[in-house]
Structure formats: C-alpha cells, structure tokens
N, C-alpha and C positions, 0 to 999 in steps of 0.2 A: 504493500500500500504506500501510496505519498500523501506528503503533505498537502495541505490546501495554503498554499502561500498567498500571500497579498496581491502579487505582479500578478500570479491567476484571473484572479475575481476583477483586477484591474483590468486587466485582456478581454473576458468576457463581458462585461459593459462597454468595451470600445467607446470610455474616455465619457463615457454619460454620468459616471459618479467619480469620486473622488476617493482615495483612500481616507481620508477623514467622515466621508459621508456611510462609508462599507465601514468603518466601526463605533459610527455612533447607532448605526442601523444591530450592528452587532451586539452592543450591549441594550438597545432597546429591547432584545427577541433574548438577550439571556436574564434581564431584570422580570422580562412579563411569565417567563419559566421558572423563577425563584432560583436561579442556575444549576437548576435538577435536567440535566442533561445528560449524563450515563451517571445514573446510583449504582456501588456496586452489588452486583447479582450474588447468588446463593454457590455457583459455580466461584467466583470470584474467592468469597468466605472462603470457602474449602479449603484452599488454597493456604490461604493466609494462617488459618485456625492446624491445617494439618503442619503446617511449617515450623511455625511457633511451639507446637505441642508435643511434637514427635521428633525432639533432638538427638537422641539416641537412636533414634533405631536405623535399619540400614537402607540403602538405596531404594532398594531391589522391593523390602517391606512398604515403603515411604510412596513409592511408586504407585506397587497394587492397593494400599491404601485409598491411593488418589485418585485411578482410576475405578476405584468402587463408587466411592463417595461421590465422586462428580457427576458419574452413571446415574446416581441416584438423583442429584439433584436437578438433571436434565427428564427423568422422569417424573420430576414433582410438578412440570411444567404443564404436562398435562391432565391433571388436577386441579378442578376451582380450588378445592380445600386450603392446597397450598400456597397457591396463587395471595392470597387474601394474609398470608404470615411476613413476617418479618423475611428477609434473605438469610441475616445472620442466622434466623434460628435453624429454617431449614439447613443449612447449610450443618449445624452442628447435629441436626438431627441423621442426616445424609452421613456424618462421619460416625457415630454411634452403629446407625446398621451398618454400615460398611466395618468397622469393627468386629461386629458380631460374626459378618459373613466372614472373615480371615479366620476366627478361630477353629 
C-alpha cells in the first residue's frame, strides 16, 4: 500500500483547491467523526494482550496461540452478540478459548 501524500490530492483537483483548503477540509471531516476513524479491533487486542502476556513462552506456542485467538475473533464477527461488546473484551475472550483449545 502507499501513502496518500498531499502532491496526490493536489494533482487530482488540478489546482481547484489549495493545500490549505485539503486540510482544513481534513480536519473538518475528522472533528465531525470525533476522530474515531480506525478504533482498534478485537483482532488488533489479540495481538497486543497475547504479547504482553505470554513473555515466556516460545515462538512456535506464541504463534499457535495467535492464530487461534484471532480465528476466533474473526468469527465473532459474525455474530450480532459480539458485534454489540467491547473489542478489548472479545478479544481476551478469543485468547481464553484459544487457550483452552492448546491444552
């Protein structure tokens, strides 16, 4: 993936806006979103919560771990239940089973 650079957005108006006028427009469209524009997800969690949590243990564990948990939490997706919780929590609920499934 690339950036979306300024010169970009300047090319595609061909000179009808201004770079001043593309980020006051910018910050208009991120103040009216309360700058909730990527929250992180429950996949995200996983991540961060198996990292932190499982400093001992080994790659190979820490791996399968991760592709449990995250399995799960891309199945929680489709789920209203889930849908409706926190990321964070899913996301620790996701490593619990996944837990459970290694022993």
């Amino acid at each position: 993936p690339w950036k979306l650079r300024m010169n970009h957005l300047l090319d595609l108006c061909a000179g009808k806006y201004t770079a001043g006028d593309i980020a006051s427009m910018e910050l208009v469209i991120l103040n009216a979103l309360s700058w909730r524009v990527h929250p992180p997800s429950a996949f995200d969690f996983c991540g961060e919560l198996i990292d932190s949590s499982f400093t001992e243990s080994t790659p190979d564990a820490l791996n399968d771990l991760q592709d449990k948990a995250r399995y799960l939490t891309e199945l929680a997706v489709i789920d209203y239940f889930f849908v409706t919780k926190l990321p964070s929590s899913v996301a620790l609920a996701s490593i619990l089973v996944a837990l459970e499934l290694t022993r």
